[in-house]
C-alpha positions as CSV (number, residue, x, y, z in Angstrom):
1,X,-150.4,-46.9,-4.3
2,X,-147.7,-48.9,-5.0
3,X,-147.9,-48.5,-9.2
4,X,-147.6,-44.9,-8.7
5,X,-144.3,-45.4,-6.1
6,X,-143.2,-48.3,-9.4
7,X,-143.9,-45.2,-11.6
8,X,-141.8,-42.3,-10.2
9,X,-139.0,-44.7,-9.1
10,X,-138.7,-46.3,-12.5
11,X,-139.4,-43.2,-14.6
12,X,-135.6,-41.6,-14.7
13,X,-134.5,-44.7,-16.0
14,X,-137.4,-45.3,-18.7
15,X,-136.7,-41.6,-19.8
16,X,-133.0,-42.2,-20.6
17,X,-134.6,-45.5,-22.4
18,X,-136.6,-44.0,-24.8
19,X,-134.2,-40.5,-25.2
20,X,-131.3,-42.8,-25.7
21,X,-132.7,-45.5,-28.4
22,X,-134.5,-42.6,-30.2
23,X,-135.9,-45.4,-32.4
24,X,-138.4,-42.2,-34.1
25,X,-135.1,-40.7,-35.4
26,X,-132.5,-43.3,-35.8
27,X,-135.0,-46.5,-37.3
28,X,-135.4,-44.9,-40.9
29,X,-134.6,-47.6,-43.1
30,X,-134.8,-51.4,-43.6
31,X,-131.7,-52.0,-42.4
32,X,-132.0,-50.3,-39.2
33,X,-135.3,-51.6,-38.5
34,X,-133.4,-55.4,-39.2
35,X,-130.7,-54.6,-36.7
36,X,-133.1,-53.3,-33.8
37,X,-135.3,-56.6,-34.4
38,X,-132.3,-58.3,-34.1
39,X,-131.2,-56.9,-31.2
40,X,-134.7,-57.3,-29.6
41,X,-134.3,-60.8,-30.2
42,X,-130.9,-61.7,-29.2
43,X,-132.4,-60.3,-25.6
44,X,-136.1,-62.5,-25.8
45,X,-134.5,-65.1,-26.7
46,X,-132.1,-66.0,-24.1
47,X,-134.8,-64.2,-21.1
48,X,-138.1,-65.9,-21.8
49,X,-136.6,-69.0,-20.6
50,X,-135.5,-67.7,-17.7
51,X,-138.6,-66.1,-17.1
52,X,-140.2,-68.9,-17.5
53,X,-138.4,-71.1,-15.0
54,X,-139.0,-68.8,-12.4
55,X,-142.7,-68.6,-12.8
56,X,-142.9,-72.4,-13.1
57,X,-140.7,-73.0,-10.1
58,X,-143.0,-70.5,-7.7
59,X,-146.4,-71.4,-9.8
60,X,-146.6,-68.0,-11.0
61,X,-150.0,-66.8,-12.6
62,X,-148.2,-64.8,-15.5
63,X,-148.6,-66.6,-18.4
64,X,-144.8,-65.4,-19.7
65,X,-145.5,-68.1,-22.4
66,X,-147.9,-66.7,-24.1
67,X,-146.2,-63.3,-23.4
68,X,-143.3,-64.2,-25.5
69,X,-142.1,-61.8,-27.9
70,X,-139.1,-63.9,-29.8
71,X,-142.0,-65.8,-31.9
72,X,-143.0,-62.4,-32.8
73,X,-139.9,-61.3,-33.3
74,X,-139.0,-64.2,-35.8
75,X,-141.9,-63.9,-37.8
76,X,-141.2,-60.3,-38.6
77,X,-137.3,-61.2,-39.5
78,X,-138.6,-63.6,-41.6
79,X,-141.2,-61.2,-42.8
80,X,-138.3,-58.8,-44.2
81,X,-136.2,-61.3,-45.7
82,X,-134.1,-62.4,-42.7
83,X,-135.1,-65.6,-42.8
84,X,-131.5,-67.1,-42.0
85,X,-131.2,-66.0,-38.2
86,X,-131.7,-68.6,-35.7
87,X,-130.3,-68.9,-32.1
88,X,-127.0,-70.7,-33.5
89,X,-126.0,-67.7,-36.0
90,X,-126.6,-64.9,-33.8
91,X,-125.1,-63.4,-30.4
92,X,-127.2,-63.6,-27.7
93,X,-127.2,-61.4,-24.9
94,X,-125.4,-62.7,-21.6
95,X,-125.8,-60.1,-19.8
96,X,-129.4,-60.2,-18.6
97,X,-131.2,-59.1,-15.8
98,X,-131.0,-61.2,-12.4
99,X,-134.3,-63.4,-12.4
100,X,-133.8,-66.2,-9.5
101,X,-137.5,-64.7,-7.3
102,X,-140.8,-63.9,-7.7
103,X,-139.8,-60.3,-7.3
104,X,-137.7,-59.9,-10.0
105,X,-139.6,-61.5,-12.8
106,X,-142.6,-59.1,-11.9
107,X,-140.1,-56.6,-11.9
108,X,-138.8,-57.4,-15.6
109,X,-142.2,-58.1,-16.4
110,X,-143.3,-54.4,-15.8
111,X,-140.6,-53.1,-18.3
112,X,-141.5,-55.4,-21.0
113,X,-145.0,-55.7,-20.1
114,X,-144.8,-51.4,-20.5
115,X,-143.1,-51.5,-23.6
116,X,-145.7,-52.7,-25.2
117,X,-147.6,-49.6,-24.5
118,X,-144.6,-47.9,-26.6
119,X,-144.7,-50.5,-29.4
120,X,-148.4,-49.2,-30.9
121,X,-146.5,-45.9,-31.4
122,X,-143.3,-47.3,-32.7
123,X,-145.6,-49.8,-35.4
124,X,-147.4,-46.3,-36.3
125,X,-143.8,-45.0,-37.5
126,X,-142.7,-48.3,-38.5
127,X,-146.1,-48.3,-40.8
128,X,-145.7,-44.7,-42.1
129,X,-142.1,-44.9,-42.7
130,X,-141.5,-48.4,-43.9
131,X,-145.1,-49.6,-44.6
132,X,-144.8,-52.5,-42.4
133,X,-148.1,-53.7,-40.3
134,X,-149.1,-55.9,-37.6
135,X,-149.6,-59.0,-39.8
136,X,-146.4,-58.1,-42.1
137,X,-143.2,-57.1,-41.1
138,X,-144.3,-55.4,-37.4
139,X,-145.7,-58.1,-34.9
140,X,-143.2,-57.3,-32.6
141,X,-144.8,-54.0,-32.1
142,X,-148.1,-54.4,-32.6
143,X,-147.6,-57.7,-30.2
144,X,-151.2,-56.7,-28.1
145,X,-152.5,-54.6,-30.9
146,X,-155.9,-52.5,-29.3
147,X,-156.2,-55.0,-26.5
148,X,-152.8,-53.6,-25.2
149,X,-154.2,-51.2,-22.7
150,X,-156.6,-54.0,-21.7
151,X,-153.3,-56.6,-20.8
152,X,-151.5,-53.9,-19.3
153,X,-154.3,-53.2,-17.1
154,X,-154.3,-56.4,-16.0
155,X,-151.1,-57.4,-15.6
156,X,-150.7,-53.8,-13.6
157,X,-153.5,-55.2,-10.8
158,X,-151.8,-58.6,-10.5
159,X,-148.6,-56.7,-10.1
160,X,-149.7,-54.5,-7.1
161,X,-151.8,-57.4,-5.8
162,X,-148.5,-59.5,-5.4
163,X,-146.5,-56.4,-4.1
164,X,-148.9,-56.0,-1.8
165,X,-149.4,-59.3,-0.8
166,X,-145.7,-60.3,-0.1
167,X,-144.1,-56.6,0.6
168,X,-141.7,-56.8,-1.7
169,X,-142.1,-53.4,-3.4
170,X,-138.0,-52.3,-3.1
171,X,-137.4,-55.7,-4.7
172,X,-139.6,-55.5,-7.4
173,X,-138.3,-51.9,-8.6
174,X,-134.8,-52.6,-8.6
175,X,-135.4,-55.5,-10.6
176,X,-137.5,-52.6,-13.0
177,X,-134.7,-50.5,-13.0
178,X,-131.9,-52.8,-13.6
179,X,-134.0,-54.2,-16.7
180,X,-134.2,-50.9,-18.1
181,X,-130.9,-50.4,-18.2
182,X,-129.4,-53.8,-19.0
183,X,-131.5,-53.8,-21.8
184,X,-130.5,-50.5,-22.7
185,X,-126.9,-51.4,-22.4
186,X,-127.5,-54.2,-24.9
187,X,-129.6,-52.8,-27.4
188,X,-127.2,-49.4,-27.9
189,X,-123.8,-52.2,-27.6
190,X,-122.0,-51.9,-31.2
191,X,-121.4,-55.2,-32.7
């Protein structure tokens, strides 16, 4: 099965992820929470596009559209009184993943698809220690709320379905692996 394969060969680098943000530790207070939404954002912001353009160049059936997180994203900036931020006041990241095929968006896809698997814990603590909730403050993530194991199941067939389909496997988890840690590069960068 190829998910399993995507699995193992992504799960060294999805370790170091999670051990390295720490975001249960080190997101304690209002402010921290402000600066991880914002640099969440400065990394949606600039790859949705490119996301986009991909999957409307090959007439890709992955809705990224309505997968966007930077409307989330905003709407819980605003939420906590960071109402000033747009594209023109903030740094974007320019350093993002390569997206020019097919194979790579599904490969970016999977890791931000999969984080929203993470997010329902991550809004639990943001809840308990901040108070926040899906409709205030924590949209971001809460983005698929209960249907999230629902969209990740079916984003996961249509995954292995193309994989399958065009043999592109390799391609697909180095394009996994180098959005793990590109992301990961950018989110733990000191401004």
């Amino acid at each position: 099965m190829f998910l399993a394969r995507m699995k193992e060969s992504t799960q060294a680098f999805h370790r170091k992820f999670e051990q390295d943000l720490d975001i249960f530790h080190t997101v304690t207070t209002m402010e921290r929470y402000a600066q991880l939404l914002q640099k969440f954002l400065c990394f949606y912001l600039p790859i949705e596009p490119r996301l986009l353009d991909v999957q409307n160049r090959y007439g890709l059936q992955l809705d990224v559209q309505q997968r966007g997180k930077s409307p989330l994203l905003l709407r819980d900036l605003s939420d906590i009184g960071m109402h000033h931020l747009t594209a023109h006041t903030i740094s974007l990241c320019k350093t993002l993943p390569n997206l020019t095929n097919p194979a790579q968006v599904w490969g970016c896809l999977y890791v931000l698809e999969g984080s929203t698997l993470g997010g329902a814990l991550i809004s639990k603590h943001i809840n308990k220690v901040l108070g926040l909730t899906a409709e205030y403050g924590c949209a971001f993530f809460s983005s698929y709320e209960r249907n999230g194991g629902t969209i990740w199941q079916m984003f996961t067939c249509m995954l292995e379905a193309y994989a399958c389909r065009y043999h592109e496997e390799d391609r697909i988890i180095d394009a996994a692996c180098e959005t793990f840690v590109v992301l990961s590069q950018w989110l733990l960068k000191e401004e």
